[in-house]
Every structure is written in C-alpha cells, then in structure tokens.
N, C-alpha and C positions, 0 to 999 in steps of 0.2 A: 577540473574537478567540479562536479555540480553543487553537491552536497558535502558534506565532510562533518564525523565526531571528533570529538578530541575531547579524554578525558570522558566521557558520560558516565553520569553516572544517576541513579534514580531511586526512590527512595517513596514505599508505601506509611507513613510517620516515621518510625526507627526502622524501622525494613528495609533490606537496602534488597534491590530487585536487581541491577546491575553494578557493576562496577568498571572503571576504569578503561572504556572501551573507544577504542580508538582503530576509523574505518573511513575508507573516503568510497564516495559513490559516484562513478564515473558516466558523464552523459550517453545514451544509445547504448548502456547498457543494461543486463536485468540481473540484479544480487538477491540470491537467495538466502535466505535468515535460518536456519535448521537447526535444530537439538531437541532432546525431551520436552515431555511438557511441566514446566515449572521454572524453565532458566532463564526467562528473561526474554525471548525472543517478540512478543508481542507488546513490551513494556519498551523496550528499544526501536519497535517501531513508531508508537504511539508520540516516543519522546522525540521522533524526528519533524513533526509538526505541531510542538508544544500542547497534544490532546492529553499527555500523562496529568499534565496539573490539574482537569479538568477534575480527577476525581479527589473527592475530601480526602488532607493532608497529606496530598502525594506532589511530590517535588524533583526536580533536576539538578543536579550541577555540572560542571563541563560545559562544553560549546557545540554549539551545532552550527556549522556555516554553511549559509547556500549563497553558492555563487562569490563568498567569497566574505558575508556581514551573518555575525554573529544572532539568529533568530531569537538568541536570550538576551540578546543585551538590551538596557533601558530603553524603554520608549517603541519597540517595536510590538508591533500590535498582532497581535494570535490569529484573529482573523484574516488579517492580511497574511499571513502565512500563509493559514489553507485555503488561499486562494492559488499559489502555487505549487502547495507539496499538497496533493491531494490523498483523501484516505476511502479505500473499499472494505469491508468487514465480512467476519467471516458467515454470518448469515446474513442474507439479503434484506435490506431495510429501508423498500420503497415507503414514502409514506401515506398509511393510507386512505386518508380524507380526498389527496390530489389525485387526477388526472395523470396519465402519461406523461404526457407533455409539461405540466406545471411541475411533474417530477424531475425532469429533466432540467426545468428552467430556474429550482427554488435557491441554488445557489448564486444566481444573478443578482439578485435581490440585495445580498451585503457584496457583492464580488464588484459590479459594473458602479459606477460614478456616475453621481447623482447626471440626469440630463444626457447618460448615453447607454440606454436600456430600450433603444429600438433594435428591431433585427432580431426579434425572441424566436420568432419563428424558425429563423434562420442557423442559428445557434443552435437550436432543438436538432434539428434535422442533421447539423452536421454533426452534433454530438452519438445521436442515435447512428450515423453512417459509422463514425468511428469505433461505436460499441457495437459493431456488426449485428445492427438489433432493427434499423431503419425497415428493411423491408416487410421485416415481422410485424411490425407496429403504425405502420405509415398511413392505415385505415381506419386506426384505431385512439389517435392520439388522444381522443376526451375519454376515452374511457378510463375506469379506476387500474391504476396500477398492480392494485392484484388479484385482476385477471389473469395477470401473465403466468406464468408457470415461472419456479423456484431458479431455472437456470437464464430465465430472461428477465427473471427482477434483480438478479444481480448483475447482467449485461446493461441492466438500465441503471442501476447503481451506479455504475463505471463511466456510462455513459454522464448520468448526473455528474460525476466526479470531473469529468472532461469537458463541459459545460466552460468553467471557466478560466480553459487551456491551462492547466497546467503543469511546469518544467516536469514536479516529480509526481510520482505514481508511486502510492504506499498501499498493498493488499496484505491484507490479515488471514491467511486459508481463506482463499476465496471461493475455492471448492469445494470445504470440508462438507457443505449438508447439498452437494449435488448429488446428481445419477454420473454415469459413469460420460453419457453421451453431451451432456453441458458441459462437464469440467473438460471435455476437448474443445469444443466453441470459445470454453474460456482462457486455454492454451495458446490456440491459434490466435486470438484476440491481439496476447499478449506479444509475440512474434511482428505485430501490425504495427501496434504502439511502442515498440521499442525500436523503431527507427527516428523515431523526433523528441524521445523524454528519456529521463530514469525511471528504473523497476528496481523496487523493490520489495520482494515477495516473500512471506514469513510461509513456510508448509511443512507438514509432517512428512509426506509423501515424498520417499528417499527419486522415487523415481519421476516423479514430478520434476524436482529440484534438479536433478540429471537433464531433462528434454528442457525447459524452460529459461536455463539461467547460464549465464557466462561467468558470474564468479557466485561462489559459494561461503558463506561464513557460518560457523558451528560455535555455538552456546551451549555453557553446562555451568550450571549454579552460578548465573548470574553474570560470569564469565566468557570474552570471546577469545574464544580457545583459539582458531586458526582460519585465516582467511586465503584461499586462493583460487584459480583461476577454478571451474567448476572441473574438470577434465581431472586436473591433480585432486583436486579433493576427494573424486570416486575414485581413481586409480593407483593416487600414493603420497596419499596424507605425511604431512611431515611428525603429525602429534599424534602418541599412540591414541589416547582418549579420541581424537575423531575417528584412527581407523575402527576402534571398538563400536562407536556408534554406528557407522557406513556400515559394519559387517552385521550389523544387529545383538553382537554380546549384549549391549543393552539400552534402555529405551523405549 
C-alpha cells in the first residue's frame, strides 16, 4: 500500500467537507475520485499531501500514511511531503516570470539538499521527457512558459511535478479547461506514468474516469460512498447512489 486514509476527515472552520473516509492507494496504480461537484472530492485530494491546511481555518483529522508513517503526525514537515505526493491542478499554473526550464526546475530549490543541486539540466530534460513535452520544448527552454499553449503548460506542470520524482501523483481535473486534443496527450501521459507511481485523479468526465483508472471511488456530500475496481463500478455498482450517479439520474 503506497498511500493509505483512515478516518479523514476535513473541515473548512465548522464545515465539515468530508467525513470518515477510509481508502488505500495501491502502487502502479491510477484511482479515480468522481461525484458532483460539491462533495468533497477535490478537498480529499488536497488532504492527501497536507495542501488542505494551507487555506485559512481549514483543518484535517484522521491519518494519511505513506508508505507506511503518518504524514500528520508531529514533527513531519509539509514540504517534505510534496516532495513525494505531488500535486497538478486543474488549470494550468506555470509560473510566469520563469522560463521553461526554471519552471520545470523551481521545485528543486526546497526539494534537493543543501550541496546536491547539480545535474538541473538533467533533471529538466528528463522531467520534460517524462511529461511527453521534451521534444516540444527542447529549443525553447529560456523561453517564457507561457508561450506554450494551455495543453503544454499543463504537461509542464506535470512535468514540474515530476521534477522531484515523485512515489504519488495527485491531479485535480487536469483536463477540465483543455480542447479535446490535449486532454488525450494528457491521458496517454497518464498510462506512461503509472507504471512506476500512484495516480490519483479527481474528474468529472464519467468516461475519462472509465479509459484512465483501475479503481474508482465515488463521493456524495462529503461521503465515500463506494470504492471498487473501475470495471464494477461502470458495470455494477454495489450502492444504488453510485449507479444513480454512473447513469446520470443525477449530477
């Protein structure tokens, strides 16, 4: 088990955004996050690499372990986290004072130890190989980031993301503000990188979450209603509430 909830639960001041949510995320594999929009699914993600607290008065309880140590417990430090459970969002957010390449690189900077931050170059290149984005870009690396077009500043996002290898992969709709012909670059991407990390993918797109993912889990008002392998989940949901959602009653 890479990743693993237990108990989560999250909380905007008295607001409570999830509850009681308990999920393991299995290595080499990709979990899809789905329900309406309001239940929790993007606040669950966020809580998997301690970015929830980042907003005023919003808090966790429950566990989140990776690999096996509690990423709440005292003394563990947040940035160290996402150095390992990495996060892509759902609009693209190179940033844009930087370069290509220093986009790619700005994660090194808190990620790599003090005296071993040679090899940038290297890093770059194979980050950019990995976010199938290198040959797009490999002429271009000083130039501003957003030049690129809207479905290669998010492959460079990813790419940033991967910058500082690593285990997990947290995508927010990565596709929601593409064309149709990116969010399949970003598909295919995904297929690449899920032979050596975890995915896990929050999206609206019942048939995304179909081509994409091997298990499927379904939120509704802050609750995870049913989790299984993605096949049952389009073909024969155990909880009526998901088949109502799959069939589109409603949502």
């Amino acid at each position: 088990m890479r990743l693993e909830a237990q108990g989560l639960a999250a909380y905007f001041g008295e607001s409570s955004a999830i509850r009681n949510v308990s999920i393991g995320l299995h290595d080499r594999e990709v979990t899809a996050i789905i329900g309406p929009s309001g239940c929790g699914k993007s606040t669950f993600l966020r809580c998997l690499n301690r970015l929830h607290e980042t907003v005023p008065l919003a808090r966790a309880d429950g566990r989140v372990l990776f690999e096996g140590r509690n990423i709440y417990a005292n003394g563990v430090n947040p940035i160290e986290v996402r150095k390992h459970i990495g996060m892509v969002f759902q609009k693209p957010t190179p940033f844009p004072t930087m370069s290509i390449r220093d986009n790619v690189a700005a994660g090194l900077k808190v990620a790599a130890p003090r005296g071993q931050r040679t090899g940038k170059n290297e890093i770059v290149e194979k980050a950019l190989t990995r976010a199938a984005l290198w040959d797009e870009v490999k002429d271009r690396l000083n130039e501003s980031a957003l030049a690129l077009s809207g479905g290669q500043q998010q492959r460079l996002c990813i790419a940033r993301a991967l910058a500082t290898e690593p285990e997990v992969l947290l995508l927010d709709e990565p596709t929601a503000s593409l064309d149709p012909i990116s969010s399949q670059k970003v598909e295919e991407l995904l297929y690449e990188l899920r032979r050596d990390m975890t995915i896990v993918i929050v999206t609206h797109n019942m048939q995304q979450a179909a081509r994409v993912s091997d298990v499927t889990a379904f939120f509704l008002l802050g609750d995870l209603v049913e989790v299984a392998q993605t096949k049952q989940i389009f073909t024969n949901p155990k909880d009526s509430r998901t088949e109502a959602y799959i069939t589109g009653r409603f949502g």
